[in-house]
C-alpha atoms as a printed R data frame, in Angstrom:
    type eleno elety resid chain resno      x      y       z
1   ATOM     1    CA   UNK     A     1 89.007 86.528   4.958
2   ATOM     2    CA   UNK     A     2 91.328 85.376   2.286
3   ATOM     3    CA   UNK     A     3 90.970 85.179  -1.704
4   ATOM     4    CA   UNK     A     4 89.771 81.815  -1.959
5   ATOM     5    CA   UNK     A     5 86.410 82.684   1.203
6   ATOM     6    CA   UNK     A     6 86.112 86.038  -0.885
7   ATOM     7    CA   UNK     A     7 85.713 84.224  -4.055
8   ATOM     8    CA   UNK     A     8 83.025 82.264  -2.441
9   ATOM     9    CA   UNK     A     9 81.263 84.715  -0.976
10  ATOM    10    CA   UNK     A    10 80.922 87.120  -4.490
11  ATOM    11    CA   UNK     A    11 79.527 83.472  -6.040
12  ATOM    12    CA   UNK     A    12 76.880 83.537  -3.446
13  ATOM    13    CA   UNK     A    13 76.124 87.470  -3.304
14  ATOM    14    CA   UNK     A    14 75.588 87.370  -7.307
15  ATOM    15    CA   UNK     A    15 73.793 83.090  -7.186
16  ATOM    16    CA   UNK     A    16 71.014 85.047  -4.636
17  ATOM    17    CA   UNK     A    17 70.662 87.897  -7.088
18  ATOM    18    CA   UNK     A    18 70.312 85.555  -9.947
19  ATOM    19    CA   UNK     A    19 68.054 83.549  -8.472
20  ATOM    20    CA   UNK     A    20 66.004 85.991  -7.671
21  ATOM    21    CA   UNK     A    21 65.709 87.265 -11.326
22  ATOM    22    CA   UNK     A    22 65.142 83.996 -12.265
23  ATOM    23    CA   UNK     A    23 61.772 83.805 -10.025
24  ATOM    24    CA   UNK     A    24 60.773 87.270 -11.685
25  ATOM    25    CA   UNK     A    25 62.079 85.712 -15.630
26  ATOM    26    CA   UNK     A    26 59.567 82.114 -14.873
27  ATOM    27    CA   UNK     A    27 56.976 83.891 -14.255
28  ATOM    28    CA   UNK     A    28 56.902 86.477 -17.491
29  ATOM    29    CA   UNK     A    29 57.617 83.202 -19.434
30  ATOM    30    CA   UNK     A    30 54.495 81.476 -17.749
31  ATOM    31    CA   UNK     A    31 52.825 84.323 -19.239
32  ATOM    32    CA   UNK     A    32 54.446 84.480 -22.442
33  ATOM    33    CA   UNK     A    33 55.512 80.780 -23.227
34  ATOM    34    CA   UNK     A    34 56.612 81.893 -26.849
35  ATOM    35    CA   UNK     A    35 58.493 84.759 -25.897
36  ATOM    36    CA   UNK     A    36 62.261 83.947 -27.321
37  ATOM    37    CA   UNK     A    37 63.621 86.927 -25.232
38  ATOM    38    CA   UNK     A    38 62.044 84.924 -22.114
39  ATOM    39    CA   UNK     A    39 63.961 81.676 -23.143
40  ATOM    40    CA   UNK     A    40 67.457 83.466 -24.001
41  ATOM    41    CA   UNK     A    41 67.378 85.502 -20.363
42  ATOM    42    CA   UNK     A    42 66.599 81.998 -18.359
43  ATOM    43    CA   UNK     A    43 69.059 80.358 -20.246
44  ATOM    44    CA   UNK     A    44 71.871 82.778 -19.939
45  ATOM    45    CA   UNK     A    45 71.330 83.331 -15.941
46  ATOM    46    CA   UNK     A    46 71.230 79.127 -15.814
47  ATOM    47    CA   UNK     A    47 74.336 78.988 -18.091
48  ATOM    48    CA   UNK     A    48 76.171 81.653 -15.896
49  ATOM    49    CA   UNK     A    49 74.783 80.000 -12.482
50  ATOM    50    CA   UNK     A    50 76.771 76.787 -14.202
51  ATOM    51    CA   UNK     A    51 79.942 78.381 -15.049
52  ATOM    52    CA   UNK     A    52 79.993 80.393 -11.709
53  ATOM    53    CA   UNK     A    53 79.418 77.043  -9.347
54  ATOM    54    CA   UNK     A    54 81.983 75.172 -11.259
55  ATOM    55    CA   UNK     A    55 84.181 77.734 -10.553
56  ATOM    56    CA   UNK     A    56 83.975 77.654  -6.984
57  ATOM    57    CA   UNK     A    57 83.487 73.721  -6.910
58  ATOM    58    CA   UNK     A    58 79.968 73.303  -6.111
59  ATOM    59    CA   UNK     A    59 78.707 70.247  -8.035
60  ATOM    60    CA   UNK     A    60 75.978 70.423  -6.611
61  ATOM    61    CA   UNK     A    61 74.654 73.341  -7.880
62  ATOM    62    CA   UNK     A    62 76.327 73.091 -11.233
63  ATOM    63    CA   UNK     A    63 74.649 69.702 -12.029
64  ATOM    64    CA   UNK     A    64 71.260 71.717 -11.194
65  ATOM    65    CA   UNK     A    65 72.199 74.662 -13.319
66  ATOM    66    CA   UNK     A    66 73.213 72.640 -16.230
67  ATOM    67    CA   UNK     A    67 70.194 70.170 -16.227
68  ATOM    68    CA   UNK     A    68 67.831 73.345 -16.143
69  ATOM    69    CA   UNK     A    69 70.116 74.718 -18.972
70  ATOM    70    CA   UNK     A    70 69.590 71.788 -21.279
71  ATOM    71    CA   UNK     A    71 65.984 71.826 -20.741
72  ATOM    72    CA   UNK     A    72 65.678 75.694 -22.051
73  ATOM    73    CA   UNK     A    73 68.557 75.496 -24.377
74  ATOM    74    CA   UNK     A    74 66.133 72.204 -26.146
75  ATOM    75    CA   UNK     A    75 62.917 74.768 -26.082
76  ATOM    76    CA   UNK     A    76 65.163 77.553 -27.812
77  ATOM    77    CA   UNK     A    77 65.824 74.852 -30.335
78  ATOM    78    CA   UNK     A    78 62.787 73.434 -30.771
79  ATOM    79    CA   UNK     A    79 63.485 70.177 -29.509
80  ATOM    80    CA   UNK     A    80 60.971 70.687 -26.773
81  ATOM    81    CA   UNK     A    81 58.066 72.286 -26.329
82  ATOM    82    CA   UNK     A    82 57.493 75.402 -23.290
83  ATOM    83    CA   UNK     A    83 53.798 73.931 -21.846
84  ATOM    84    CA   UNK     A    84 52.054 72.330 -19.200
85  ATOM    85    CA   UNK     A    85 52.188 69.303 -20.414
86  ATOM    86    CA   UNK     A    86 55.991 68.684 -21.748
87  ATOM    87    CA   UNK     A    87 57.392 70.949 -18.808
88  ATOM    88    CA   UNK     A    88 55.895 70.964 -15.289
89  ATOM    89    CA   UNK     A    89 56.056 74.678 -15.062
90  ATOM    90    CA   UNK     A    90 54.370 74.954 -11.683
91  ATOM    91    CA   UNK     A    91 57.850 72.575 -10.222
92  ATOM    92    CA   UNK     A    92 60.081 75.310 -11.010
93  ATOM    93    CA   UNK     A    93 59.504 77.516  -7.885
94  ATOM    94    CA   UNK     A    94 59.755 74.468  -5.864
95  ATOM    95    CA   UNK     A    95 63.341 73.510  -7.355
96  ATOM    96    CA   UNK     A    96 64.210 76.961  -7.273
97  ATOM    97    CA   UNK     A    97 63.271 77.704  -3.500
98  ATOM    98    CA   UNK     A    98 65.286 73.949  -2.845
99  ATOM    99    CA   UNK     A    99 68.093 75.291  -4.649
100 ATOM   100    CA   UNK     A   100 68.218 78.423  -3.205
101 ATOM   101    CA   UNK     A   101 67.865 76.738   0.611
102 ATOM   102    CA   UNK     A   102 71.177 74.655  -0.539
103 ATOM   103    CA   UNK     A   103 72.826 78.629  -1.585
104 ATOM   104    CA   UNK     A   104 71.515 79.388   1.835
105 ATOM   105    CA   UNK     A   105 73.280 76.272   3.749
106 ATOM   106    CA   UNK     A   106 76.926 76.679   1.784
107 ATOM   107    CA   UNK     A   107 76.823 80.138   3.332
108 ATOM   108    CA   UNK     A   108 76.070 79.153   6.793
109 ATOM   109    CA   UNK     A   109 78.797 76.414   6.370
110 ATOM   110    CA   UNK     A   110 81.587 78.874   5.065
């Protein structure tokens, strides 16, 4: 395997990871929606998801990451409130598990 599959392969090792404390850091926030520690966390694994996919080139996945990004980094700011009603809460598992089915794929393909 040379540098450039190895490099790939650490961005998918840690992306599974990260998704899966994602899953874990959506649910404590369902039950704490005010909870700025809750917020911070999602948005620093989204903002790292971002930075790592550009890395390796996959747009894909970055344009996810930083679209979920904005959305928390608005809540932490006010701009946008964390409920029911101005963010579909219950989605998030579903765009997750999508996402992490596309992880899944880009590994089978490498």
């Amino acid at each position: 395997m040379d540098i450039a599959d190895q490099i790939k392969q650490t961005f998918i090792d840690e992306t599974e990871e990260l998704l899966g404390d994602l899953e874990g850091m959506l649910l404590d926030l369902e039950t704490d929606p005010e909870n700025s520690g809750y917020l911070d966390a999602v948005f620093r694994l989204m903002h790292t998801i971002k930075g790592s996919s550009g890395m390796v080139g996959e747009d894909r996945i970055y344009k996810f990451a930083h679209m979920v990004e904005d959305v928390f980094d608005s809540i932490r700011k006010g701009k946008l409130q964390f409920n029911q009603a101005s963010l579909p809460l219950k989605t998030m598992p579903a765009i997750l598990a999508g996402k992490y089915s596309l992880l899944q794929m880009y590994h089978w393909m490498m």
